[in-house]
HTML snippet that shows the backbone in 3Dmol.js (N, CA, C, O; Angstrom):
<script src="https://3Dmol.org/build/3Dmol-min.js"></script>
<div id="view" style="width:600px;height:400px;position:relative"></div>
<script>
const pdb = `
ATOM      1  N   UNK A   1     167.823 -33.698  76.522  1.00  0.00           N
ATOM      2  CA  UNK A   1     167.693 -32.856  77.686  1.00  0.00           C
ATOM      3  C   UNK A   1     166.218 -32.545  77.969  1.00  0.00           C
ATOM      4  O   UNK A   1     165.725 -32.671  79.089  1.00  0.00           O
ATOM      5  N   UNK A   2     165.464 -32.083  76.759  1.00  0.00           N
ATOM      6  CA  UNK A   2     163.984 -32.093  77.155  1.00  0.00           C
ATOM      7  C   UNK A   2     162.830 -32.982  77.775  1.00  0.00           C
ATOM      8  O   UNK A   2     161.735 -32.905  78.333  1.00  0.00           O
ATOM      9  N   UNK A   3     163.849 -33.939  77.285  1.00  0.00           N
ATOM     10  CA  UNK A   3     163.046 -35.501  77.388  1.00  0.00           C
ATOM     11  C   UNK A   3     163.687 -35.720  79.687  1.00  0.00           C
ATOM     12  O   UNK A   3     163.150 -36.348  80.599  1.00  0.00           O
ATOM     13  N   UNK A   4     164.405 -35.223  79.670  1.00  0.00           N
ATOM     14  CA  UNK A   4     164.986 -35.384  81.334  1.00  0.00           C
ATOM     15  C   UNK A   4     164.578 -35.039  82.146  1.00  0.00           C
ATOM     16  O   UNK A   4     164.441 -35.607  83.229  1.00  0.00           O
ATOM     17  N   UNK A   5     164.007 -33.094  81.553  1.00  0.00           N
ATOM     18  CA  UNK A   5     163.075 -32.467  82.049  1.00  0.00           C
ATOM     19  C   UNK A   5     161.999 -32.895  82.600  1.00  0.00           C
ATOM     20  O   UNK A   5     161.650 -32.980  83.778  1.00  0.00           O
ATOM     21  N   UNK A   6     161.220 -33.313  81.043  1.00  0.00           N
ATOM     22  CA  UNK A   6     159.791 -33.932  81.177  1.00  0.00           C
ATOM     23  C   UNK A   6     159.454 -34.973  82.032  1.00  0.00           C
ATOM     24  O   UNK A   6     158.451 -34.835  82.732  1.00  0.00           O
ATOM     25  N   UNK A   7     160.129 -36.017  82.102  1.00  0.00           N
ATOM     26  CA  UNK A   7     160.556 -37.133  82.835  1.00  0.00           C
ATOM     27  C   UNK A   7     160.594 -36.734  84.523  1.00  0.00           C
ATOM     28  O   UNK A   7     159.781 -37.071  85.383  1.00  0.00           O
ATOM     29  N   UNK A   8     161.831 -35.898  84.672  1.00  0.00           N
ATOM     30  CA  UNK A   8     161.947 -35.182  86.122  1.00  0.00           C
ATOM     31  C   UNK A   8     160.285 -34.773  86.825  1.00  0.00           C
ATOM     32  O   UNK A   8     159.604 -35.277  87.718  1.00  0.00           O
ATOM     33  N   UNK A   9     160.140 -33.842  86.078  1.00  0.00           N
ATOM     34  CA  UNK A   9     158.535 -33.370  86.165  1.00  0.00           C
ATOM     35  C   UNK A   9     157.774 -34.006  86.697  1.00  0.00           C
ATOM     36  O   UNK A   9     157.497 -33.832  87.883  1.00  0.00           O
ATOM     37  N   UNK A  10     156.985 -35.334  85.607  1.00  0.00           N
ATOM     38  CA  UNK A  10     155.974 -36.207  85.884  1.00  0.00           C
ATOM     39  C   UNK A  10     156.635 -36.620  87.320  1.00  0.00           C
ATOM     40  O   UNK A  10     155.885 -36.367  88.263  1.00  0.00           O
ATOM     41  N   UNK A  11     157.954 -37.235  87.695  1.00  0.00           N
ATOM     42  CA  UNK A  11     158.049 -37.548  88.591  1.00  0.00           C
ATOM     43  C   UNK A  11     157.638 -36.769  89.948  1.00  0.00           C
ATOM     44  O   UNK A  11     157.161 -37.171  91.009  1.00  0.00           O
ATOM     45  N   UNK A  12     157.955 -35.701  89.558  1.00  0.00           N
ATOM     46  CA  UNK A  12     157.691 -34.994  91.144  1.00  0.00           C
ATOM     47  C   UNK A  12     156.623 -34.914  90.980  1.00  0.00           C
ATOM     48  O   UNK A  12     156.093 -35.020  92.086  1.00  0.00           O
ATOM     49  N   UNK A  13     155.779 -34.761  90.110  1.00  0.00           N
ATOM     50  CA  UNK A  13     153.925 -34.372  90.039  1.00  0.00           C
ATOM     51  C   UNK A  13     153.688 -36.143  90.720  1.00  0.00           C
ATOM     52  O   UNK A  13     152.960 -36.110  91.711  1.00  0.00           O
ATOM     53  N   UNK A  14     154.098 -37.374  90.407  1.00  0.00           N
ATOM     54  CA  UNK A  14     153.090 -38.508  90.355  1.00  0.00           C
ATOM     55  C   UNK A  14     153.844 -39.510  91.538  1.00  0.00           C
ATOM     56  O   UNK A  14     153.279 -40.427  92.134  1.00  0.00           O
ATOM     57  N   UNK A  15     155.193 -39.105  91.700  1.00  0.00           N
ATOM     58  CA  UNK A  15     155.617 -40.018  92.449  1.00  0.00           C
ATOM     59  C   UNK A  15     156.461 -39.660  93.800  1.00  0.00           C
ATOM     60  O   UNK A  15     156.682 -40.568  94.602  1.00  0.00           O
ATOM     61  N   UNK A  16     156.922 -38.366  94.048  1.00  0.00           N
ATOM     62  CA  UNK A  16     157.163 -37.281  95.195  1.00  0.00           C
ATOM     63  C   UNK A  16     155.940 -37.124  96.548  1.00  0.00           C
ATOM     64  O   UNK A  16     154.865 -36.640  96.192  1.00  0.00           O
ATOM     65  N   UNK A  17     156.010 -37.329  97.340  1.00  0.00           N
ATOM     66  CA  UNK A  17     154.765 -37.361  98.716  1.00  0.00           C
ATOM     67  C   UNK A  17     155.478 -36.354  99.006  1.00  0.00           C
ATOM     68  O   UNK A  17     156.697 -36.271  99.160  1.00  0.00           O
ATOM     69  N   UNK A  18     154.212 -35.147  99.116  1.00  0.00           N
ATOM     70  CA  UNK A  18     154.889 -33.629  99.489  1.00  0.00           C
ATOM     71  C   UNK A  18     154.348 -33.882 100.997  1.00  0.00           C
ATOM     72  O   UNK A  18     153.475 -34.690 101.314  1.00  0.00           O
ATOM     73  N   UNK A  19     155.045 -33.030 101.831  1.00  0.00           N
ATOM     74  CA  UNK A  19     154.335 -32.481 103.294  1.00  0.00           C
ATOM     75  C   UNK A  19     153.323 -31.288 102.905  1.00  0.00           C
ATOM     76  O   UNK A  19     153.194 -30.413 102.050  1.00  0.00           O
ATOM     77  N   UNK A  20     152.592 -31.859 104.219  1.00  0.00           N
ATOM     78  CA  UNK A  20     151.338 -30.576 104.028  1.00  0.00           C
ATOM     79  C   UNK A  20     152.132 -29.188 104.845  1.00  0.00           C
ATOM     80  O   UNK A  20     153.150 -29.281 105.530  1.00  0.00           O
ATOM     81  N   UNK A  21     151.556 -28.240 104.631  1.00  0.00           N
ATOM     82  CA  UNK A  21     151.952 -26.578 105.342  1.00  0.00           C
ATOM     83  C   UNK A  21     152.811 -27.115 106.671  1.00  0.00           C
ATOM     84  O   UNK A  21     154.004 -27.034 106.964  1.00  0.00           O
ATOM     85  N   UNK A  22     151.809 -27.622 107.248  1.00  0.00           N
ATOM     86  CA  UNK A  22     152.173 -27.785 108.693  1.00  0.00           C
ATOM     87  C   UNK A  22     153.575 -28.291 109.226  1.00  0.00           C
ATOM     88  O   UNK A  22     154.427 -27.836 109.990  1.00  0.00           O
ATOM     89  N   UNK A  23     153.417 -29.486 108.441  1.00  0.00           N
ATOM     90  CA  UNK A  23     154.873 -30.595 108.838  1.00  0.00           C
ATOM     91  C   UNK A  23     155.970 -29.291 108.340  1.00  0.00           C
ATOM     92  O   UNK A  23     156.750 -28.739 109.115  1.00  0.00           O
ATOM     93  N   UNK A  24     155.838 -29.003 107.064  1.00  0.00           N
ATOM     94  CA  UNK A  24     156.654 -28.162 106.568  1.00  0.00           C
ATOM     95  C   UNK A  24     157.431 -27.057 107.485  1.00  0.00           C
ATOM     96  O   UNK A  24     158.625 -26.878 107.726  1.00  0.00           O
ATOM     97  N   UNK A  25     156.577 -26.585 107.776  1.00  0.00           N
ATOM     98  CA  UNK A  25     156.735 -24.987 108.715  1.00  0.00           C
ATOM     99  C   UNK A  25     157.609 -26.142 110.053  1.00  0.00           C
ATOM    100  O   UNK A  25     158.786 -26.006 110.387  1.00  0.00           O
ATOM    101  N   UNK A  26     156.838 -26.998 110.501  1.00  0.00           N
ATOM    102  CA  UNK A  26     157.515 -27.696 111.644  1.00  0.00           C
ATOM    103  C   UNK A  26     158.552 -28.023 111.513  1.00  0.00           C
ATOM    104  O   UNK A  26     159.448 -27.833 112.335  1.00  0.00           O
ATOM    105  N   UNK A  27     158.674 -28.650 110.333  1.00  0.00           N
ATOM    106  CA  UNK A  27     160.638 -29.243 110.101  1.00  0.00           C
ATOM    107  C   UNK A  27     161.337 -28.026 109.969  1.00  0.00           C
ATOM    108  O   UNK A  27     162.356 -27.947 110.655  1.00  0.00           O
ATOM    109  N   UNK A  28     161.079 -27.153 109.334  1.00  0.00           N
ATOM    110  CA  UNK A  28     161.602 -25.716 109.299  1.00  0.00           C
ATOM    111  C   UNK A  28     162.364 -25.470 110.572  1.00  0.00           C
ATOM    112  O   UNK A  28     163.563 -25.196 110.610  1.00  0.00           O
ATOM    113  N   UNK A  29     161.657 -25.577 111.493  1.00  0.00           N
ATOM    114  CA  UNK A  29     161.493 -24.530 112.910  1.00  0.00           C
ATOM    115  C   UNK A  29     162.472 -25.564 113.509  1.00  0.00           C
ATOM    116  O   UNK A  29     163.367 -25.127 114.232  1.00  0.00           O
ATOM    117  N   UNK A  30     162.374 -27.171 113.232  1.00  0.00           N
ATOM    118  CA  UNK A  30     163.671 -27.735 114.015  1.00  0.00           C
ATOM    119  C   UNK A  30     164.843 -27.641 113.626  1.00  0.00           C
ATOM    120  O   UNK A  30     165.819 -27.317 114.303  1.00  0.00           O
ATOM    121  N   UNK A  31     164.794 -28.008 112.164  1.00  0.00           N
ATOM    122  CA  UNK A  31     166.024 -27.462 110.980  1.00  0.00           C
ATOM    123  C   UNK A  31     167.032 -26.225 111.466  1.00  0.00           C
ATOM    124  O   UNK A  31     168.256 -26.123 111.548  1.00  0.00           O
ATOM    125  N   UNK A  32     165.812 -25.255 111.773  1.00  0.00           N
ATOM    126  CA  UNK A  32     166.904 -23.662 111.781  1.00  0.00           C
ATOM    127  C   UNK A  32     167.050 -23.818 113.564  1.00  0.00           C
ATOM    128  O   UNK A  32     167.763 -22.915 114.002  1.00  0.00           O
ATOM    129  N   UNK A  33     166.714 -24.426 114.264  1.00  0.00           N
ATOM    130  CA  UNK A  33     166.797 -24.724 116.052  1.00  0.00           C
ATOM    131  C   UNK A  33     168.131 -25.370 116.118  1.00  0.00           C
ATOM    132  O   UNK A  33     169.090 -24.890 116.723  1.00  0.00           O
ATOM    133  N   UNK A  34     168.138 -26.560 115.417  1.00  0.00           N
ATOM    134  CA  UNK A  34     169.343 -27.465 115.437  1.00  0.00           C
ATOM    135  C   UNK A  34     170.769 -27.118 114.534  1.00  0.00           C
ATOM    136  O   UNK A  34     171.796 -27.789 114.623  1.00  0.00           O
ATOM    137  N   UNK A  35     170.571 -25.732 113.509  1.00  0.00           N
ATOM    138  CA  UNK A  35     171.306 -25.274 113.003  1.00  0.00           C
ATOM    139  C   UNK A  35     172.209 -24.096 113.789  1.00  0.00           C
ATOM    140  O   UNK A  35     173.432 -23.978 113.717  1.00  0.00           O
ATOM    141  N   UNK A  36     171.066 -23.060 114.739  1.00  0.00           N
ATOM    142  CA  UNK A  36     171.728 -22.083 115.922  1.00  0.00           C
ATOM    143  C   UNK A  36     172.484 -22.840 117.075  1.00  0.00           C
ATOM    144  O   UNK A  36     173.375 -22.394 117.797  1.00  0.00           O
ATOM    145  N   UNK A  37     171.729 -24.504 117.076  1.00  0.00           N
ATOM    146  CA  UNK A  37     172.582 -24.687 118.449  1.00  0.00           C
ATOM    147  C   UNK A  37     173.991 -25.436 117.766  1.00  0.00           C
ATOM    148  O   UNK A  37     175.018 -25.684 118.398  1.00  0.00           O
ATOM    149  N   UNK A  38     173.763 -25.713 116.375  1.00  0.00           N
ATOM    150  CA  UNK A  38     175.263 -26.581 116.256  1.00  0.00           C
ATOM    151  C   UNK A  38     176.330 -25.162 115.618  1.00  0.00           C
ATOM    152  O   UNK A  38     177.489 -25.322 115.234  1.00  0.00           O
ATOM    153  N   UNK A  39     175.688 -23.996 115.635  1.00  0.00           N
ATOM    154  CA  UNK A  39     176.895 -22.748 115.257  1.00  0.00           C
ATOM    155  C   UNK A  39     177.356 -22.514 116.969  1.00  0.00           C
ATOM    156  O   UNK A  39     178.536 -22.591 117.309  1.00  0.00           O
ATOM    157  N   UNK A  40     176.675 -22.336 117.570  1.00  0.00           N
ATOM    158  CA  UNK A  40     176.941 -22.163 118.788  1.00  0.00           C
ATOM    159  C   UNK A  40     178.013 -22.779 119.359  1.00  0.00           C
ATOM    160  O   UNK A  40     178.951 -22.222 119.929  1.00  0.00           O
ATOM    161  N   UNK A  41     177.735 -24.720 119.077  1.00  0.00           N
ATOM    162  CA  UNK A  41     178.631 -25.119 119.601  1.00  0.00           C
ATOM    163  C   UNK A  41     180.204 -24.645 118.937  1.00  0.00           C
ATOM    164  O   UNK A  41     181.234 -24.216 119.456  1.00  0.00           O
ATOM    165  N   UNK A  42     179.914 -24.871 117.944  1.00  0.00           N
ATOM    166  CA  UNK A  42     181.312 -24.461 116.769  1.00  0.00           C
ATOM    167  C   UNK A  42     182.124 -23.461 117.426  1.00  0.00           C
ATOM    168  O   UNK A  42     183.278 -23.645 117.813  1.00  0.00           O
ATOM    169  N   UNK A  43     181.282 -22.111 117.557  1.00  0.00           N
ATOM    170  CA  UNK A  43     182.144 -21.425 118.347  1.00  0.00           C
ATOM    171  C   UNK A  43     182.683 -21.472 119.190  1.00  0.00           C
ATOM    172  O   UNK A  43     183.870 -21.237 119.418  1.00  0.00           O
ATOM    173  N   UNK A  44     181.620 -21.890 119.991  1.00  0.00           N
ATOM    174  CA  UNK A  44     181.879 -22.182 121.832  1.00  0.00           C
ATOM    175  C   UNK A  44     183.234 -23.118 121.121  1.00  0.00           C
ATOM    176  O   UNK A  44     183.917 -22.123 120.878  1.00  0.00           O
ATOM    177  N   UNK A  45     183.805 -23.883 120.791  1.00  0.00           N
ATOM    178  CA  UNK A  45     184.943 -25.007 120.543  1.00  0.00           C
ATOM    179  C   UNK A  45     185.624 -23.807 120.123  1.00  0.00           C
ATOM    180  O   UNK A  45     186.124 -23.149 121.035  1.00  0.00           O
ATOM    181  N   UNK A  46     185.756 -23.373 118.934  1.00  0.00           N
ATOM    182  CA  UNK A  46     186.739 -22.683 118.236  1.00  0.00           C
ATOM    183  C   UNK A  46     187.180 -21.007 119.356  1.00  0.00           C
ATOM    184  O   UNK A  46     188.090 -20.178 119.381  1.00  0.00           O
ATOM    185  N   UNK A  47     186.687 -21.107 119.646  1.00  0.00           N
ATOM    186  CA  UNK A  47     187.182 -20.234 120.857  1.00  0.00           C
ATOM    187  C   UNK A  47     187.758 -20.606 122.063  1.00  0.00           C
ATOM    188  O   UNK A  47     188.514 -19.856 122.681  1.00  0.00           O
ATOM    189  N   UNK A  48     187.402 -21.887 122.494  1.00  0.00           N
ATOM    190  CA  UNK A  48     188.465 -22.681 123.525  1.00  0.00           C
ATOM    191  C   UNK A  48     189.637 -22.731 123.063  1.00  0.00           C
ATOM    192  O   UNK A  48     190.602 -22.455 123.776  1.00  0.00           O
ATOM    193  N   UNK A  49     189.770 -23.120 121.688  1.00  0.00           N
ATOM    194  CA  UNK A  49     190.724 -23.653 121.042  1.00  0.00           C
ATOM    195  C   UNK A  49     191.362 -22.447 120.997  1.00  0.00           C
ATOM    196  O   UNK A  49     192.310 -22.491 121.782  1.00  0.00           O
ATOM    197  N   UNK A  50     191.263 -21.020 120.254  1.00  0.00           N
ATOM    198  CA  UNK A  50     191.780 -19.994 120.019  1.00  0.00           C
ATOM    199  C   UNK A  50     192.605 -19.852 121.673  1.00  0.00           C
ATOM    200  O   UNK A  50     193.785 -19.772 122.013  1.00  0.00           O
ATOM    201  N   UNK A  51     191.587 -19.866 122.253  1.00  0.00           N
ATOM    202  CA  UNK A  51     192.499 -19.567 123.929  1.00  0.00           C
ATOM    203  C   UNK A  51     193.361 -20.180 124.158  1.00  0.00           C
ATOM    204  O   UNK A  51     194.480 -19.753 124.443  1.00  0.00           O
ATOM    205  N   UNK A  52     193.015 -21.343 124.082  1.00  0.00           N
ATOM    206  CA  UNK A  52     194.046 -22.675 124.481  1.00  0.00           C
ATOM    207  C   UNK A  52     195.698 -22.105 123.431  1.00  0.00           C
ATOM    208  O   UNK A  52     196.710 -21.608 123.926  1.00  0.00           O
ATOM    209  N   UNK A  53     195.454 -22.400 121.960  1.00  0.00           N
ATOM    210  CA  UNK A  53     196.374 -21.675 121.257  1.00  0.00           C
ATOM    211  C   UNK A  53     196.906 -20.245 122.073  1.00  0.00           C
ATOM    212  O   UNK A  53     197.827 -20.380 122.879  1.00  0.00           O
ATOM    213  N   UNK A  54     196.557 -19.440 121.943  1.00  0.00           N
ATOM    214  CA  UNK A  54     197.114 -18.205 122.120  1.00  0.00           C
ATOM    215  C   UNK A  54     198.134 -18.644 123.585  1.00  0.00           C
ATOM    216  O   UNK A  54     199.299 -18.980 123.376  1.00  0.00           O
ATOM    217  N   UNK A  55     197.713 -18.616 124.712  1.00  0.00           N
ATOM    218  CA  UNK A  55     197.722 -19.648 125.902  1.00  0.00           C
ATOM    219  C   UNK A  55     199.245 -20.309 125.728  1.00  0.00           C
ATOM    220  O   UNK A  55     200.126 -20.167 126.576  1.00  0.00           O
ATOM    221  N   UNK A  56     199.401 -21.029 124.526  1.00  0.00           N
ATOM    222  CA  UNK A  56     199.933 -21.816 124.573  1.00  0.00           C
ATOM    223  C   UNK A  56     201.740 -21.176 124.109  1.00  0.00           C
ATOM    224  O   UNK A  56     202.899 -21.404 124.454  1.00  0.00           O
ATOM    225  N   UNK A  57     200.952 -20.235 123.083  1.00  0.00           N
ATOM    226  CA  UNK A  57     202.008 -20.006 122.710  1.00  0.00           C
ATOM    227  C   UNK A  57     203.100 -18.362 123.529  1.00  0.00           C
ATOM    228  O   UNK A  57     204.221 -17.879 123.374  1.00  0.00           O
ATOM    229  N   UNK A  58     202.257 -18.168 124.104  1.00  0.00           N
ATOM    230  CA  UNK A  58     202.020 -17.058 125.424  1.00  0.00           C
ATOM    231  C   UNK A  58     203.145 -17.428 126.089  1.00  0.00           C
ATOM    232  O   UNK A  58     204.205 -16.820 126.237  1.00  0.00           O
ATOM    233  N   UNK A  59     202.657 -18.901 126.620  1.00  0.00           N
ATOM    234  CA  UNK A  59     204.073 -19.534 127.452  1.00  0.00           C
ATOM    235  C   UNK A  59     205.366 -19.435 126.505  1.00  0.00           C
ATOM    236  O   UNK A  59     206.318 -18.732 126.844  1.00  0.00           O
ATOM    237  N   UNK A  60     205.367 -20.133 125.359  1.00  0.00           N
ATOM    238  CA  UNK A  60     206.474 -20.613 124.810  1.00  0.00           C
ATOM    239  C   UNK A  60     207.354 -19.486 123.883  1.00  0.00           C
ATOM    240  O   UNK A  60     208.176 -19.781 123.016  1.00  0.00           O
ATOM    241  N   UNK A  61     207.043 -18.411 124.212  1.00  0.00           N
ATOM    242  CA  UNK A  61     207.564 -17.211 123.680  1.00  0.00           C
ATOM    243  C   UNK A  61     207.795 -16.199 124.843  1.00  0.00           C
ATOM    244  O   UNK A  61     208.756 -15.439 124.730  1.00  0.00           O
ATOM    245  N   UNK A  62     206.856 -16.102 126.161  1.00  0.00           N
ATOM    246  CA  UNK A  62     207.137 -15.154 127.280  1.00  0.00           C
ATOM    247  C   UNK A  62     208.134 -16.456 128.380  1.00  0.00           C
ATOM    248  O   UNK A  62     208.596 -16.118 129.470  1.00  0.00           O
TER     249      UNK A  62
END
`;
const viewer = $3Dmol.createViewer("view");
viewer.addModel(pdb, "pdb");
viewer.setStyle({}, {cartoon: {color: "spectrum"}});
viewer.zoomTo();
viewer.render();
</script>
């Protein structure tokens, strides 16, 4: 296990290409952009759907 560690390590120190600040903060900012608009959609759907359901069953019981 120590030896996996050590191993893991060197790797990210010698063979990992980090982003500088910048890119970083930038992928960030699209990451959490493209994360609000795909909850959004989710809802926006799961609430058609809830209507549509309710809707549906509205008829088939009234």
């Amino acid at each position: 296990m120590l030896t996996y560690v050590k191993e893991s390590w060197e790797e990210l120190k010698n063979n990992v290409t980090w982003l500088n600040r910048e890119e970083a903060s930038n992928l960030t900012v699209i990451v959490a952009v493209f994360s609000i608009i795909f909850a959004l959609a989710t809802w926006g759907v799961d609430t058609v759907f809830s209507k549509l359901i309710a809707l549906y069953f509205e008829k088939l019981i009234g």
